[in-house]
C-alpha positions as protocol buffer text, in pm:
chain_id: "A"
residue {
  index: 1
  type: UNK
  ca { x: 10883 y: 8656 z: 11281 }
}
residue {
  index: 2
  type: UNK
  ca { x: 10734 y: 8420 z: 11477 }
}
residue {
  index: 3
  type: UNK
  ca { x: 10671 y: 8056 z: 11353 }
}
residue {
  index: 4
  type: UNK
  ca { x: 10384 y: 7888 z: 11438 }
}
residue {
  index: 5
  type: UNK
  ca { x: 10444 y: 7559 z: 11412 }
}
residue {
  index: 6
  type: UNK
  ca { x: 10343 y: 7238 z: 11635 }
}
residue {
  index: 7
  type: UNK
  ca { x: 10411 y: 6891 z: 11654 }
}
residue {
  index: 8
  type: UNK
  ca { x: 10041 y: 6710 z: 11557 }
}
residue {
  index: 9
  type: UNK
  ca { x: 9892 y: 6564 z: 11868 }
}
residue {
  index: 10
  type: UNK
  ca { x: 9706 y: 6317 z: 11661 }
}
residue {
  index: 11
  type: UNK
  ca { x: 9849 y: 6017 z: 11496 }
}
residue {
  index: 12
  type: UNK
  ca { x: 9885 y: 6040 z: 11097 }
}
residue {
  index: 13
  type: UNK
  ca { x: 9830 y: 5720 z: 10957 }
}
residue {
  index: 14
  type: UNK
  ca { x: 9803 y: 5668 z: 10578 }
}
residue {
  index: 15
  type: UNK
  ca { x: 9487 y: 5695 z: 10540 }
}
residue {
  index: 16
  type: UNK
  ca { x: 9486 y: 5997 z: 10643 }
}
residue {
  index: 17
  type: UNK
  ca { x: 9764 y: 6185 z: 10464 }
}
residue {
  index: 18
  type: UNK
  ca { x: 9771 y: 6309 z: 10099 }
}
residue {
  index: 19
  type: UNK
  ca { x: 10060 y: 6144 z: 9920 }
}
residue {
  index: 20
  type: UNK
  ca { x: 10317 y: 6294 z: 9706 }
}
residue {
  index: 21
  type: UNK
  ca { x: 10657 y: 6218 z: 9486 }
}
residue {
  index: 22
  type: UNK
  ca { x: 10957 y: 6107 z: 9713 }
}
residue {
  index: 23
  type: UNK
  ca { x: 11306 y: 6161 z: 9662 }
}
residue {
  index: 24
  type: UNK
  ca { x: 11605 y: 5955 z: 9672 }
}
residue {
  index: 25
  type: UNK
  ca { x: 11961 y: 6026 z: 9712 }
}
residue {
  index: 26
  type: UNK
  ca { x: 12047 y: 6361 z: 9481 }
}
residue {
  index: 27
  type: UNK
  ca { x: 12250 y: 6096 z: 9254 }
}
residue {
  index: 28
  type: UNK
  ca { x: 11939 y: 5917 z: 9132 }
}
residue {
  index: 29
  type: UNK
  ca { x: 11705 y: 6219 z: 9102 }
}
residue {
  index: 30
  type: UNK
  ca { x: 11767 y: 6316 z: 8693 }
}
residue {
  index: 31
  type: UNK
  ca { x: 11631 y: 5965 z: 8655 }
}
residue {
  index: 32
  type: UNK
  ca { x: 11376 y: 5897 z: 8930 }
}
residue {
  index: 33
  type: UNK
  ca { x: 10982 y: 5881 z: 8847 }
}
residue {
  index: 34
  type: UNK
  ca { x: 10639 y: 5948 z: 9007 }
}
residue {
  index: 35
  type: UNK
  ca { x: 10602 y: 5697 z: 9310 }
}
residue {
  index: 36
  type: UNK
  ca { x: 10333 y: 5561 z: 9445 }
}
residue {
  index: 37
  type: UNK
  ca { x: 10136 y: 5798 z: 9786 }
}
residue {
  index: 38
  type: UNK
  ca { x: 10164 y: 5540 z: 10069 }
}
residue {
  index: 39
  type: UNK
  ca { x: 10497 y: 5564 z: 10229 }
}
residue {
  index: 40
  type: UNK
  ca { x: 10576 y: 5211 z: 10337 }
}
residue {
  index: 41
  type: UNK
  ca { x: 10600 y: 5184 z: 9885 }
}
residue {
  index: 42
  type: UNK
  ca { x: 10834 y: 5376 z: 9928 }
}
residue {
  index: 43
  type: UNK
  ca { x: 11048 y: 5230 z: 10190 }
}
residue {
  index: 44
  type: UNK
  ca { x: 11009 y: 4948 z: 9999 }
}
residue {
  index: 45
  type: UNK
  ca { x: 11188 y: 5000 z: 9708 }
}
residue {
  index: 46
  type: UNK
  ca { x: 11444 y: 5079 z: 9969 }
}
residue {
  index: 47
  type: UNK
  ca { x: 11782 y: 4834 z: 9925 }
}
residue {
  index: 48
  type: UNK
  ca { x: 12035 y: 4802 z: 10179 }
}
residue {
  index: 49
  type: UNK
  ca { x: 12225 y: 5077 z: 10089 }
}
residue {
  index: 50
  type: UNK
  ca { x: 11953 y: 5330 z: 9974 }
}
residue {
  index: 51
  type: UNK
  ca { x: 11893 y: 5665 z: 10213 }
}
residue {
  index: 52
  type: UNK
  ca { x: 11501 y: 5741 z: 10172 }
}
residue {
  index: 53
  type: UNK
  ca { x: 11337 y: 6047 z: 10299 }
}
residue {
  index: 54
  type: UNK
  ca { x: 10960 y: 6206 z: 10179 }
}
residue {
  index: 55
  type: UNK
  ca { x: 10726 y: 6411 z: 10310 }
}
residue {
  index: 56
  type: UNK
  ca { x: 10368 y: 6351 z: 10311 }
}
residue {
  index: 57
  type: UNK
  ca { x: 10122 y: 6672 z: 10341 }
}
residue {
  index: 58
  type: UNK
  ca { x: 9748 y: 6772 z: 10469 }
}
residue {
  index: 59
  type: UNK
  ca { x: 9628 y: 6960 z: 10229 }
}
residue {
  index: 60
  type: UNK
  ca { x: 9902 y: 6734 z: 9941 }
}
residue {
  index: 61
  type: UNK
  ca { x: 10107 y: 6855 z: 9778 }
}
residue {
  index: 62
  type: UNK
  ca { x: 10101 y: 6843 z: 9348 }
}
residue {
  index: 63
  type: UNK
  ca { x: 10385 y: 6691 z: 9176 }
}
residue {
  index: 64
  type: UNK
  ca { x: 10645 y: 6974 z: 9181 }
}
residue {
  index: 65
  type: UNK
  ca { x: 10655 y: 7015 z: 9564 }
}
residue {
  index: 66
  type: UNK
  ca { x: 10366 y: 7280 z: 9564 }
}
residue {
  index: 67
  type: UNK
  ca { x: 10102 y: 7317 z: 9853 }
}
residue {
  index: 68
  type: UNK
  ca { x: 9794 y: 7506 z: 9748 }
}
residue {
  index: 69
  type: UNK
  ca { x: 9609 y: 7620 z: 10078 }
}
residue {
  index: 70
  type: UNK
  ca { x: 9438 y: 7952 z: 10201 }
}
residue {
  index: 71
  type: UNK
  ca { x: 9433 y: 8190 z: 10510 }
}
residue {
  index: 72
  type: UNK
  ca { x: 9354 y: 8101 z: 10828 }
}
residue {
  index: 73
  type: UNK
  ca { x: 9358 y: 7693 z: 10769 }
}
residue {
  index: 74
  type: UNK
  ca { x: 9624 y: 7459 z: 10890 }
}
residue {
  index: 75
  type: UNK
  ca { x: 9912 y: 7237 z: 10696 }
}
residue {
  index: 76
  type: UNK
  ca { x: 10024 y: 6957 z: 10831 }
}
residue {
  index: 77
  type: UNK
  ca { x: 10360 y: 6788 z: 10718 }
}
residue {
  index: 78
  type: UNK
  ca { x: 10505 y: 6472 z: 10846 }
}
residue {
  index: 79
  type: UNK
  ca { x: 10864 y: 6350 z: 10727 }
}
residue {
  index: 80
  type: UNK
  ca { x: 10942 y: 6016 z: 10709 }
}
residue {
  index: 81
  type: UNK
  ca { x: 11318 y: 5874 z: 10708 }
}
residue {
  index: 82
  type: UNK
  ca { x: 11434 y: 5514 z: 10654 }
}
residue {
  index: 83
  type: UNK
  ca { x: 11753 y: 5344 z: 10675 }
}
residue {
  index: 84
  type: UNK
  ca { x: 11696 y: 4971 z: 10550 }
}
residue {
  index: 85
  type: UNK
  ca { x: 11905 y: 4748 z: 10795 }
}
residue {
  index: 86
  type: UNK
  ca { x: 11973 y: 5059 z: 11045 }
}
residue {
  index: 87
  type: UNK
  ca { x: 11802 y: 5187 z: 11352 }
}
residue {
  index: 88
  type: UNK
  ca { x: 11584 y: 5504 z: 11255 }
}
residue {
  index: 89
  type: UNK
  ca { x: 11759 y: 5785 z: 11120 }
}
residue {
  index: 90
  type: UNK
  ca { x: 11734 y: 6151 z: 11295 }
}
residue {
  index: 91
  type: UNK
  ca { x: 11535 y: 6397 z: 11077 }
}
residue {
  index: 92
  type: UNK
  ca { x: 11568 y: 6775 z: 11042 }
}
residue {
  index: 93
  type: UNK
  ca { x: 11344 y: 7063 z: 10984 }
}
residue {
  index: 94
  type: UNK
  ca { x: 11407 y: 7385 z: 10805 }
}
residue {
  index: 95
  type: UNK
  ca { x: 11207 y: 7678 z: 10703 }
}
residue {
  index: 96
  type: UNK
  ca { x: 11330 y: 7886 z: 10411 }
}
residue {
  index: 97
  type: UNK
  ca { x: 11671 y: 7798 z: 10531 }
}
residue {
  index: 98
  type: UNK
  ca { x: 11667 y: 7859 z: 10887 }
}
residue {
  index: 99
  type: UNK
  ca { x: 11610 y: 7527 z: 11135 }
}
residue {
  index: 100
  type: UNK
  ca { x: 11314 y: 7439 z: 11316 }
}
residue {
  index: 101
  type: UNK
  ca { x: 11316 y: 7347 z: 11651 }
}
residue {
  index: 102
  type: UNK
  ca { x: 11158 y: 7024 z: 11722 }
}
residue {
  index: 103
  type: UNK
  ca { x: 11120 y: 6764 z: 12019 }
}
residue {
  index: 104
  type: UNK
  ca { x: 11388 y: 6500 z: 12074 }
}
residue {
  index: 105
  type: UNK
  ca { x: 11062 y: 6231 z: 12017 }
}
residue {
  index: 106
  type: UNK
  ca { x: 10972 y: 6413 z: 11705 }
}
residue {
  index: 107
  type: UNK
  ca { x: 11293 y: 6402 z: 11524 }
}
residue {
  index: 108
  type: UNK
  ca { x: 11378 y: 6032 z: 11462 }
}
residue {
  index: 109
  type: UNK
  ca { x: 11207 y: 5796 z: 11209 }
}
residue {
  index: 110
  type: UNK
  ca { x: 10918 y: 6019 z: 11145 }
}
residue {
  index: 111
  type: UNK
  ca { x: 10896 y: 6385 z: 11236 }
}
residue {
  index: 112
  type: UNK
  ca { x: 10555 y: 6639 z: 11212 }
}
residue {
  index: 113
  type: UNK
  ca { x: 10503 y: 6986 z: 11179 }
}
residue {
  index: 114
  type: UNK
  ca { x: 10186 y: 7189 z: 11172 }
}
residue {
  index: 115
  type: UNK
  ca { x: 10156 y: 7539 z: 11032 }
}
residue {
  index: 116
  type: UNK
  ca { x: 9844 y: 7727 z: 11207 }
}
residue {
  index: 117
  type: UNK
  ca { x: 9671 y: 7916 z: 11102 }
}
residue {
  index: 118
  type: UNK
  ca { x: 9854 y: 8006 z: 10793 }
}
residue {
  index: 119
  type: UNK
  ca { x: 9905 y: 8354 z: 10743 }
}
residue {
  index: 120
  type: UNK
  ca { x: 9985 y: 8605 z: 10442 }
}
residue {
  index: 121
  type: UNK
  ca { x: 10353 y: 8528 z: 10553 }
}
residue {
  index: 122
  type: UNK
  ca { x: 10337 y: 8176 z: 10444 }
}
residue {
  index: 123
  type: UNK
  ca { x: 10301 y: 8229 z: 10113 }
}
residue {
  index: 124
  type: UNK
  ca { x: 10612 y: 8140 z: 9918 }
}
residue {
  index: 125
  type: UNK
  ca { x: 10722 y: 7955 z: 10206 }
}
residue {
  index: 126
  type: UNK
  ca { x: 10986 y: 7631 z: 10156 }
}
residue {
  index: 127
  type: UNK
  ca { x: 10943 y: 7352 z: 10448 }
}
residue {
  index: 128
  type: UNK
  ca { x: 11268 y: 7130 z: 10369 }
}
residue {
  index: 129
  type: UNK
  ca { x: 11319 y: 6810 z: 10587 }
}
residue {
  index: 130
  type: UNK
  ca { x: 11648 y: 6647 z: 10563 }
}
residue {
  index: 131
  type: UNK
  ca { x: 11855 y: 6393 z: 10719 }
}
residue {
  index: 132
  type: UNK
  ca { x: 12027 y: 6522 z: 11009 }
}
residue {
  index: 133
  type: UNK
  ca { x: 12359 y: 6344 z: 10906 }
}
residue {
  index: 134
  type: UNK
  ca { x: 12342 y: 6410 z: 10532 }
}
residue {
  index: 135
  type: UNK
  ca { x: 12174 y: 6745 z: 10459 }
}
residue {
  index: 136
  type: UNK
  ca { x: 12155 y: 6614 z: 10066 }
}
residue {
  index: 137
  type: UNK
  ca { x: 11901 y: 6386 z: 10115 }
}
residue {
  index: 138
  type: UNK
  ca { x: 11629 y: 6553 z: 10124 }
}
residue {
  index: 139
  type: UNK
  ca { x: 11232 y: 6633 z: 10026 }
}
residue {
  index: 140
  type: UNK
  ca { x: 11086 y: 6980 z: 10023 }
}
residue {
  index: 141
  type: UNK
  ca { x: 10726 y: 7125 z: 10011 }
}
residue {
  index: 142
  type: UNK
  ca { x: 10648 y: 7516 z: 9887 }
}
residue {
  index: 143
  type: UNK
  ca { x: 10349 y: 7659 z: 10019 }
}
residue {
  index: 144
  type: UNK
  ca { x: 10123 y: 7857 z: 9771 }
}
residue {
  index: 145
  type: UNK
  ca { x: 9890 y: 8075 z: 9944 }
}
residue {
  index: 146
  type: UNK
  ca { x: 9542 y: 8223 z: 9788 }
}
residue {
  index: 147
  type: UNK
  ca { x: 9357 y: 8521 z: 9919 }
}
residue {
  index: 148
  type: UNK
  ca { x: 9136 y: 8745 z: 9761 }
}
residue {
  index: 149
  type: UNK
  ca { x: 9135 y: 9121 z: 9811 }
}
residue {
  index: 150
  type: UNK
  ca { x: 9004 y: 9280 z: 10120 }
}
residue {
  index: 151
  type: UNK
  ca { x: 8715 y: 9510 z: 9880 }
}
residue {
  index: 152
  type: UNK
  ca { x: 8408 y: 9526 z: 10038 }
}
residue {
  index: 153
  type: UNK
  ca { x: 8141 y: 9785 z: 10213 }
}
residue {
  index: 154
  type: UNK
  ca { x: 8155 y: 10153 z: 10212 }
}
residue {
  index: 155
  type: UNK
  ca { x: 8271 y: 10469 z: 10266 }
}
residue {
  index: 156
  type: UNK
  ca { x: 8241 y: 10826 z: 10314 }
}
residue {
  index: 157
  type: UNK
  ca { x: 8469 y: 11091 z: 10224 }
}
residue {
  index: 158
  type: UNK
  ca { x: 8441 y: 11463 z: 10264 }
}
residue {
  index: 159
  type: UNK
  ca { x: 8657 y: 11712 z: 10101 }
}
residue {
  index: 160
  type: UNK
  ca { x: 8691 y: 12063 z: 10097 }
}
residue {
  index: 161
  type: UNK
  ca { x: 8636 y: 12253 z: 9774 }
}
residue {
  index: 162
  type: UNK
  ca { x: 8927 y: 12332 z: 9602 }
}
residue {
  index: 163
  type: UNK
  ca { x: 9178 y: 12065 z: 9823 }
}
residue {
  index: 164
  type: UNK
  ca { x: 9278 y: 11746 z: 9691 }
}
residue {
  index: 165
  type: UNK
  ca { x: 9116 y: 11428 z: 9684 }
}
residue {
  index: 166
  type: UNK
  ca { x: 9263 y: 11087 z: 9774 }
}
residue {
  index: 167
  type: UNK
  ca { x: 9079 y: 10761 z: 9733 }
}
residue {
  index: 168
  type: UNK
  ca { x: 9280 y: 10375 z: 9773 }
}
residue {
  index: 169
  type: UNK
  ca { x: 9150 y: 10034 z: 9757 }
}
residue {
  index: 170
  type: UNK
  ca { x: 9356 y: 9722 z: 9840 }
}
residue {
  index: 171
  type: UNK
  ca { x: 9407 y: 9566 z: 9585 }
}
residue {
  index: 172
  type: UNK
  ca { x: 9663 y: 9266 z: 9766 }
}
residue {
  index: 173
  type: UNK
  ca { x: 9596 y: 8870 z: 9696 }
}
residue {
  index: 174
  type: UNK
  ca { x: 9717 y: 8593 z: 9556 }
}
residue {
  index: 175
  type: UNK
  ca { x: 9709 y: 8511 z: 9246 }
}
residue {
  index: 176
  type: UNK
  ca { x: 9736 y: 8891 z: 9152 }
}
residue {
  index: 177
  type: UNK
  ca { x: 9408 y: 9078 z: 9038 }
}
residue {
  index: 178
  type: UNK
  ca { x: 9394 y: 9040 z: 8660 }
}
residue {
  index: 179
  type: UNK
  ca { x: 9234 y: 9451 z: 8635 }
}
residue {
  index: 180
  type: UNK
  ca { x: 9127 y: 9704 z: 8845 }
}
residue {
  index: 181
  type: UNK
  ca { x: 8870 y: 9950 z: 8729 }
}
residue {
  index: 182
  type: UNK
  ca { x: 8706 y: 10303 z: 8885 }
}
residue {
  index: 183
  type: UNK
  ca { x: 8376 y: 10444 z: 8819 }
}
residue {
  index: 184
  type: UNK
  ca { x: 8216 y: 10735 z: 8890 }
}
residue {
  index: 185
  type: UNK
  ca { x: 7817 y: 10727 z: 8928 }
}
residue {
  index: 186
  type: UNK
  ca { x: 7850 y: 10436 z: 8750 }
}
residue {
  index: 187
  type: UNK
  ca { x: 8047 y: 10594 z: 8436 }
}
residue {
  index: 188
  type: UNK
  ca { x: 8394 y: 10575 z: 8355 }
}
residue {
  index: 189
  type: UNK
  ca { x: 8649 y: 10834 z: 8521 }
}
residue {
  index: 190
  type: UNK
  ca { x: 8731 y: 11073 z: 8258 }
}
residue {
  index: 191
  type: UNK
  ca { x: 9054 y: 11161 z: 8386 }
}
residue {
  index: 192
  type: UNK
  ca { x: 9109 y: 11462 z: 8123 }
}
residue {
  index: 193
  type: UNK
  ca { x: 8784 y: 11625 z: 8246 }
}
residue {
  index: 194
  type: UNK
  ca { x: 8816 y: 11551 z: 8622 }
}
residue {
  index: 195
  type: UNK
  ca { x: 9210 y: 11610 z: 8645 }
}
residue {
  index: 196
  type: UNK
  ca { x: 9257 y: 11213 z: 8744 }
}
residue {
  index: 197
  type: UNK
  ca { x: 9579 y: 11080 z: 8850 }
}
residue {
  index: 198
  type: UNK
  ca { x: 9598 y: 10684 z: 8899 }
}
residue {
  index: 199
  type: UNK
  ca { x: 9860 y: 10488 z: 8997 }
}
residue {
  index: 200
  type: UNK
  ca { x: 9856 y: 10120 z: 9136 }
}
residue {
  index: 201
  type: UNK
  ca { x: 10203 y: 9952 z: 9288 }
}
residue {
  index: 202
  type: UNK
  ca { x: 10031 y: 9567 z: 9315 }
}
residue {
  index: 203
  type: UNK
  ca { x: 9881 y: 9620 z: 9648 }
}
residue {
  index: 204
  type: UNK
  ca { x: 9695 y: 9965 z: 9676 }
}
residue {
  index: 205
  type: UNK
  ca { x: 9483 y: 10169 z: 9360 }
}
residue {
  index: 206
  type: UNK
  ca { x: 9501 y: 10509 z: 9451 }
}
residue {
  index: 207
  type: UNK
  ca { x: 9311 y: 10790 z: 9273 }
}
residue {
  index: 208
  type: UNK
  ca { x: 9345 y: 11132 z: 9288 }
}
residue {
  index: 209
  type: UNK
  ca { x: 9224 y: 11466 z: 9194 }
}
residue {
  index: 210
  type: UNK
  ca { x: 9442 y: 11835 z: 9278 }
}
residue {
  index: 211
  type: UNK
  ca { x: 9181 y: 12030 z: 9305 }
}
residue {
  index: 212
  type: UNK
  ca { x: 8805 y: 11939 z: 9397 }
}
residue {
  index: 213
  type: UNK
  ca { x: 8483 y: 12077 z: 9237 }
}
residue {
  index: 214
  type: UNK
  ca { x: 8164 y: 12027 z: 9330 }
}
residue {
  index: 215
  type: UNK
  ca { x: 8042 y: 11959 z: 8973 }
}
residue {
  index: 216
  type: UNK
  ca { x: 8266 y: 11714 z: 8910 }
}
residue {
  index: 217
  type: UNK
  ca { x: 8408 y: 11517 z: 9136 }
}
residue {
  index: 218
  type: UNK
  ca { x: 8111 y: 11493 z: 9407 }
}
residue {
  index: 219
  type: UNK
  ca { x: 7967 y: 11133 z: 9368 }
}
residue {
  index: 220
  type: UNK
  ca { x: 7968 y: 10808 z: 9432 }
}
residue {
  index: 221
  type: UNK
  ca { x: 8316 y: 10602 z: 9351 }
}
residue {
  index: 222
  type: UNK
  ca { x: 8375 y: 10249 z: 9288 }
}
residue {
  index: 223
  type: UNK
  ca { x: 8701 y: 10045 z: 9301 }
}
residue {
  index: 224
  type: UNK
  ca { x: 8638 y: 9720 z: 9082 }
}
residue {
  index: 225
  type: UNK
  ca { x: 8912 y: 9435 z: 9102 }
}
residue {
  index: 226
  type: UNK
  ca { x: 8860 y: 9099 z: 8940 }
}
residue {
  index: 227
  type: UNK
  ca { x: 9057 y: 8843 z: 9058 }
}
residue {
  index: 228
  type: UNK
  ca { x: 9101 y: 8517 z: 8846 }
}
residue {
  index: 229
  type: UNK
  ca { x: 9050 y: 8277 z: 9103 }
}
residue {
  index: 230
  type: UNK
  ca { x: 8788 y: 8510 z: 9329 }
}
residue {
  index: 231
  type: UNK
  ca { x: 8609 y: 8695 z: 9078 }
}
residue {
  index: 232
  type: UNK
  ca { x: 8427 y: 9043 z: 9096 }
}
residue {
  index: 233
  type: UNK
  ca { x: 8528 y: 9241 z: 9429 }
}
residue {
  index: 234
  type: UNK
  ca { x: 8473 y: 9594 z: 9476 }
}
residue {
  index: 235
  type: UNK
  ca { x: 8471 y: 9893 z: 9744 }
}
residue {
  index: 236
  type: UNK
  ca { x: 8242 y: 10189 z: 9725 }
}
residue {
  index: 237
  type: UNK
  ca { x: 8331 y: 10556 z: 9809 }
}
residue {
  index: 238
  type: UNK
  ca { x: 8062 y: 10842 z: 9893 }
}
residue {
  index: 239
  type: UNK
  ca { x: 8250 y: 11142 z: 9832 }
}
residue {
  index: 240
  type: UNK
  ca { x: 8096 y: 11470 z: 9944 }
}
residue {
  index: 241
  type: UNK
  ca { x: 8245 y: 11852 z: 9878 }
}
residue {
  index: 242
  type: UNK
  ca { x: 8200 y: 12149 z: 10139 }
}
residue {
  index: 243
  type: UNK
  ca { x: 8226 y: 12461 z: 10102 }
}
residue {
  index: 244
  type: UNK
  ca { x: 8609 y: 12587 z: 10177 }
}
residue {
  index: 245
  type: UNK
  ca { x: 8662 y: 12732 z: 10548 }
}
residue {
  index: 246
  type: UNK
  ca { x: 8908 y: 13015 z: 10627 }
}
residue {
  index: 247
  type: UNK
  ca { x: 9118 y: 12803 z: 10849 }
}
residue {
  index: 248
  type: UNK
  ca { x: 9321 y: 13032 z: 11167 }
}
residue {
  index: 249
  type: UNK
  ca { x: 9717 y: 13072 z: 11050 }
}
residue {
  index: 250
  type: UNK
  ca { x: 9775 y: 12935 z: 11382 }
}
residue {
  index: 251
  type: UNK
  ca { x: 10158 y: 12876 z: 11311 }
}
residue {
  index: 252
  type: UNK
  ca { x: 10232 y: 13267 z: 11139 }
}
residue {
  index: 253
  type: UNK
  ca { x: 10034 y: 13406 z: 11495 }
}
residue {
  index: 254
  type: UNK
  ca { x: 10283 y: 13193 z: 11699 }
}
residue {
  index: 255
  type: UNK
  ca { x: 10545 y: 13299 z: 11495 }
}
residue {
  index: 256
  type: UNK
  ca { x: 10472 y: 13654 z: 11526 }
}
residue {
  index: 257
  type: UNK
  ca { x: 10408 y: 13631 z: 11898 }
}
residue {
  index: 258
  type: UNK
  ca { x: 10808 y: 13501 z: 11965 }
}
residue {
  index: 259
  type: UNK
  ca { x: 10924 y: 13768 z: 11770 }
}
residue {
  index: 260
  type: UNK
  ca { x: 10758 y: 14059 z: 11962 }
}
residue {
  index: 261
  type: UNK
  ca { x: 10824 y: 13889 z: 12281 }
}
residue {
  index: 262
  type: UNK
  ca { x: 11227 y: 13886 z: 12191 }
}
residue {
  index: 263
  type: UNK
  ca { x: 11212 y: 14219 z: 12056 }
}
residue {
  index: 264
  type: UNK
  ca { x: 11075 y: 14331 z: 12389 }
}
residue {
  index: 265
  type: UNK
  ca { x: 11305 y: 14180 z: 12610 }
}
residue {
  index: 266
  type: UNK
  ca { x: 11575 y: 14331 z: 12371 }
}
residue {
  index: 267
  type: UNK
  ca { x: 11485 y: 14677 z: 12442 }
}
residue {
  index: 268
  type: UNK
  ca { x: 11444 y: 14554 z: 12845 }
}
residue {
  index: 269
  type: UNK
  ca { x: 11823 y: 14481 z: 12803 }
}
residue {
  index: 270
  type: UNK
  ca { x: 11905 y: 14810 z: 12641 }
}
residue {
  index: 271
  type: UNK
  ca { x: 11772 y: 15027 z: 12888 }
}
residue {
  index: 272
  type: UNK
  ca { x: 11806 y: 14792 z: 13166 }
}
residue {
  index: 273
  type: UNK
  ca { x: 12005 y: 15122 z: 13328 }
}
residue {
  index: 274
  type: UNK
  ca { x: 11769 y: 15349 z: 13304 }
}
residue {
  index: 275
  type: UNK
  ca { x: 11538 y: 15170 z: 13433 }
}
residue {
  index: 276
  type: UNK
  ca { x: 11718 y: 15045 z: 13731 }
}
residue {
  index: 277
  type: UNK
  ca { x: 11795 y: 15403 z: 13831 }
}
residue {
  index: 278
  type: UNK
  ca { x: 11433 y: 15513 z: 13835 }
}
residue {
  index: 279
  type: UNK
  ca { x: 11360 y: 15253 z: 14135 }
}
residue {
  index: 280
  type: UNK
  ca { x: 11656 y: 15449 z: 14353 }
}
């Protein structure tokens, strides 16, 4: 897949940037605490022979490293290395595990990504920036992605009677739907009665029926998900029964056609003498 990340053509300032926890060498980290957002703090505490690294977010990031954001917006992360006494020290980028490539001017000191526009992908996501000459020092930052089910509008089905029926609703987001309920006119399913089958694998609720009838299964269907972050969503389904068609065995006819053709030229080949002698 892939990544769509930029370097910021803006300048981030701190003013500008959420802050969030730094963190020191992997020695010190059992012990370290919450420190303050601005980053020159941080470099400050900084002694002589302290490596400091931290990354700074747009949306922030909480406490524990996670970024809450949604579809189609844009995080931007900036990593910021210090060396106290030293020239600046060269920063690296990686994304679940595998490097990003970045700019030689975007690598030393201070280095930016942007991730845009965020995608369904991103969620779950680990951006880890660490020094390019110690991969232990490091900061990380976990993207958390929210989107609501894709249940809306309407639709309309038609079925033949006495064929099966197949309805699904997507039932994907993030957090997870809490339930996910069908109706029928407005009334529960009663899936004795209507021969109901439903089954739901966390991103599709699919309900079925073997064998249509009129009576009772023409109507109008509703998916209904409720999501704890997005609330009520729900996708209607008109579903209409016809009256059953003799359908053409096209495939038996074809079948039956080969067969007499081969038996034909069969018998050709058995009397292929005969009939050779009555053209002489």
């Amino acid at each position: 897949m892939m990544l769509r990340l930029q370097v910021p053509q803006w300048p981030f300032v701190d003013s500008q940037i959420g802050g969030r926890r730094r963190r020191r060498h992997p020695s010190k980290k059992a012990g370290k605490k919450k420190m303050a957002s601005y980053s020159f703090l941080v470099f400050a505490l900084c002694t002589s022979h302290t490596l400091c690294i931290g990354i700074e977010s747009v949306p922030s990031a909480n406490d524990e490293g996670v970024l809450l954001t949604e579809l189609e917006t844009t995080v931007s992360l900036v990593c910021r290395g210090n060396r106290s006494g030293e020239e600046e020290v060269e920063l690296v980028w990686l994304r679940n595990g595998a490097k990003v490539a970045l700019k030689p001017e975007n690598r030393f000191g201070q280095s930016a990504v942007c991730v845009t526009p965020v995608i369904h992908q991103d969620n779950g996501a680990t951006f880890t920036c660490h020094l390019a000459g110690n991969a232990s020092v490091e900061d990380s930052v976990t993207l958390n992605v929210t989107y609501p089910p894709t249940l809306s509008g309407s639709e309309e089905v038609w079925v033949e009677d006495a064929s099966p029926l197949f309805l699904h609703c997507d039932i994907f987001s993030n957090p997870p739907i809490s339930s996910v309920r069908w109706t029928l006119n407005g009334s529960a399913l009663n899936f004795l009665t209507g021969g109901f089958t439903l089954s739901e694998d966390g991103r599709f609720s699919r309900l079925s029926a073997a064998k249509v009838e009129r009576s009772k299964h023409e109507g109008l269907y509703r998916c209904v998900a409720d999501s704890p972050l997005y609330g009520i969503r729900s996708r209607d389904f008109l579903v209409g029964v016809t009256e059953k068609t003799l359908k053409f065995p096209l495939l038996p006819m074809i079948a039956g056609l080969v067969v007499l053709f081969l038996t034909v030229l069969l018998a050709i080949f058995a009397r292929w003498e005969r009939i050779t002698k009555c053209f002489k």
